[in-house]
N, C-alpha and C positions, 0 to 999 in steps of 0.2 A: 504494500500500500504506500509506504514512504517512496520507492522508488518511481511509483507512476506520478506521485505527488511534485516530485522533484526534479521528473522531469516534463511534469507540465509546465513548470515557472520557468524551466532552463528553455522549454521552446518558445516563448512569449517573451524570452530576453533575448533570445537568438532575433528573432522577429525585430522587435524595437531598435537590437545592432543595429541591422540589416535596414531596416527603413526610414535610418534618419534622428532617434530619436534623441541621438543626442549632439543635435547642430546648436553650432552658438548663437545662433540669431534669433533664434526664439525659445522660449523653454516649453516644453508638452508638460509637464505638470500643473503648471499658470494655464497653461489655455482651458484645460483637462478643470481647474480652480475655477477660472472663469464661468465655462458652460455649466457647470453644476448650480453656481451662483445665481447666474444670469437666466438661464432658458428653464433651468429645473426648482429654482426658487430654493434650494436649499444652502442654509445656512449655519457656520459652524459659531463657536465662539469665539473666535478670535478672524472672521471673516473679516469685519471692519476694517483690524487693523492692516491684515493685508493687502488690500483694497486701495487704504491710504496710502501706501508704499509699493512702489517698482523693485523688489529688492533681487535684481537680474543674479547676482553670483548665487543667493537662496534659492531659486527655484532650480539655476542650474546644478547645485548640487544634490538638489531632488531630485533630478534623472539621472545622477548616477550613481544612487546611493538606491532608487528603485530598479536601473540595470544589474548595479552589481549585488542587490537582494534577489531576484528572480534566477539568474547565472550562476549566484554559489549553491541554489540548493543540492544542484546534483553532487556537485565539487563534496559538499558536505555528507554527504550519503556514502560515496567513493572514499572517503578521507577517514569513517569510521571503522 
């Protein structure tokens, strides 16, 4: 079960590799922040403050702190 688990995350990180997801000119987390905000209405608590602020090197460390969370799970299955 852990190893189908881990590597569902490692193909969904292959995937976001492969498609861009972590170009500097935009960050997919903030956009990904946005739409949920904006078109889905929902709101966190600290939604505001993000809101108030661009904070570009934050959100890009979001995507690679969610690629290389998705990528290590298999690494971690294999490494046990």
């Amino acid at each position: 079960m852990s190893l189908m688990l881990g590597f569902g995350f490692f193909t969904a990180g292959i995937i976001k590799l492969l498609c861009g997801w972590l170009n500097p000119c935009h960050s997919m987390v903030y956009s990904y922040f946005l739409k949920f905000f904006y078109i889905y209405g929902l709101e966190g608590i600290l939604s505001n403050v993000f809101l108030q602020r661009n904070w570009l090197p934050f959100w890009e460390l979001q995507d690679w702190m969610t690629l290389f969370l998705e990528m290590g799970f298999l690494v971690a299955i294999f490494g046990l």
